[in-house]
C-alpha positions as CSV (number, residue, x, y, z in Angstrom):
1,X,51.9,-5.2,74.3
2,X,50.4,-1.3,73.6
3,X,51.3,1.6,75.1
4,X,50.0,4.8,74.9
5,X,53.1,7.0,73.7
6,X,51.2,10.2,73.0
7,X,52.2,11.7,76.0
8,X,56.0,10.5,75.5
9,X,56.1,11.7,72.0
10,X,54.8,15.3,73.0
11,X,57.3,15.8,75.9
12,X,59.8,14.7,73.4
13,X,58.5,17.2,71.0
14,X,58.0,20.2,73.8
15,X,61.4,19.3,75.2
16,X,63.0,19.9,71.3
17,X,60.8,22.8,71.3
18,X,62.3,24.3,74.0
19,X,66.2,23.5,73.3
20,X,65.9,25.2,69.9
21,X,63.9,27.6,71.5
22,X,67.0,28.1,73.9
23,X,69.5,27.9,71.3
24,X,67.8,30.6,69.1
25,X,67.8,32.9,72.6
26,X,71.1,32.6,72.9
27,X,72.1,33.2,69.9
28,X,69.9,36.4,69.0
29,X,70.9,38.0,72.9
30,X,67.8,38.5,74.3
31,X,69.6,41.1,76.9
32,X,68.4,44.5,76.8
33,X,71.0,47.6,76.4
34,X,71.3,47.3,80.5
35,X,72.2,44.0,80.0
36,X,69.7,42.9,82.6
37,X,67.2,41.1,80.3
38,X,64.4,43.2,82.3
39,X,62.5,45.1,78.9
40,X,59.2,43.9,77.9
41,X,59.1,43.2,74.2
42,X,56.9,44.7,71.8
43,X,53.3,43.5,71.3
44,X,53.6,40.3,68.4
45,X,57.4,41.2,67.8
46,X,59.5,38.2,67.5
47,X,61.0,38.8,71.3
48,X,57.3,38.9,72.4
49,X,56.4,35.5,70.7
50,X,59.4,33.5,71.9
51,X,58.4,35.0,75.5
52,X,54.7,33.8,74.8
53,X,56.2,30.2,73.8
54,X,58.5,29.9,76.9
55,X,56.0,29.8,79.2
56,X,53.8,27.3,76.8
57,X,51.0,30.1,76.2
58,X,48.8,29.7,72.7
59,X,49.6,32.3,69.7
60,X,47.1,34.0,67.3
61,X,47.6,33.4,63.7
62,X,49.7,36.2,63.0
63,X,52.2,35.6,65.8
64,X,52.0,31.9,64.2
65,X,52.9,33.2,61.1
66,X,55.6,35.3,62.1
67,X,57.0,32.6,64.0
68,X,57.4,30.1,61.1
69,X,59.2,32.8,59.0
70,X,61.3,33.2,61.5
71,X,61.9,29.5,62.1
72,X,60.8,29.3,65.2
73,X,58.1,26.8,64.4
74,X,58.4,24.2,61.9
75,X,54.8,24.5,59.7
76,X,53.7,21.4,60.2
77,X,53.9,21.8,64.3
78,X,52.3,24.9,64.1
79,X,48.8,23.2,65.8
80,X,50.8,22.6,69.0
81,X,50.9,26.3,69.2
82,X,46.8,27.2,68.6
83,X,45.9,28.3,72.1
84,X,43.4,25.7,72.6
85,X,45.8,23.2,71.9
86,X,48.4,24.5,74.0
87,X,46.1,24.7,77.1
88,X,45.5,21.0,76.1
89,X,49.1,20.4,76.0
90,X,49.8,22.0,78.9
91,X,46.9,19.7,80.8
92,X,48.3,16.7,79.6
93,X,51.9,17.3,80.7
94,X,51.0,18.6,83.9
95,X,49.0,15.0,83.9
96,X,52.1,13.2,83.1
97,X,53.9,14.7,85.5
98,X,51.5,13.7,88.2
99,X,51.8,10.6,87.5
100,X,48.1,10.8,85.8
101,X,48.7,8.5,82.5
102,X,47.4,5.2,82.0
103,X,49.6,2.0,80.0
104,X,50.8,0.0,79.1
105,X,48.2,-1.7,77.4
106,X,48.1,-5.6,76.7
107,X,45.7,-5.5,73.7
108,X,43.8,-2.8,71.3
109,X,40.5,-3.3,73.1
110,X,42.6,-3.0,76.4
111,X,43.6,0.8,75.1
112,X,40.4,1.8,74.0
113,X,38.4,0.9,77.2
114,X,40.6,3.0,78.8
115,X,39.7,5.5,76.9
116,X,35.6,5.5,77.9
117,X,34.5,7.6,80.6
C-alpha cells in the first residue's frame, strides 16, 4: 500500500516550525515596555520576521537571511519560507484540513493517476 505523506510530513514540519517558533517567543519576550505586546515591530527586524512567519506569510531573501542567522530557520528549510511556496503551503494545508487529500494508494500507477487532471 502507498500513501501520499507529503501533506503529513509538511504539517509535521509547520507544526515544529511553530513550537520552536513559540519557544524562541517566549524566550526573547516579545512584550513591549507596556507589557501589552501591542507595538509594531520594525520593518525586516527580527520581531517583524517572526510576526511575518506566525501568520505563515512568505519572506524576501534578506528577511530569509536574517532569519537563519538568527536560527529561526534551519538552511535547508529555507524554501518553505519563499513566498510562493508559502502561499502553496498555505493552499495545501487549508486542503488538508478540508478534508481535500487523496490516499491511500494501492499501487505506484494508482498514485500517479491521481495525480492527472
Amino acid at each position: 500500500m502507498i500513501t501520499n505523506t507529503a501533506n503529513t510530513a509538511l504539517l509535521e514540519e509547520l507544526e515544529s516550525h511553530t513550537k520552536l517558533f513559540n519557544i524562541r517567543k517566549q524566550e526573547s519576550g516579545s512584550i513591549n515596555k507596556k507589557g501589552n505586546g501591542s507595538h509594531k515591530p520594525a520593518k525586516n527586524s527580527l520581531a517583524a520576521i517572526k510576526e511575518k512567519m506566525k501568520g505563515l506569510a512568505g519572506l524576501t531573501k534578506e528577511e530569509i537571511e536574517k532569519a537563519v542567522e538568527a536560527g529561526l530557520i534551519f538552511k535547508d528549510q529555507t524554501w518553505n519560507w519563499v513566498s510562493s511556496n508559502a502561499d502553496s503551503l498555505r493552499e495545501g494545508l487549508k486542503n488538508v484540513e478540508n478534508g481535500q487529500c487523496q490516499g491511500p494508494f494501492t499501487d505506484v500507477d494508482e498514485l500517479v493517476a491521481s495525480l492527472k487532471p
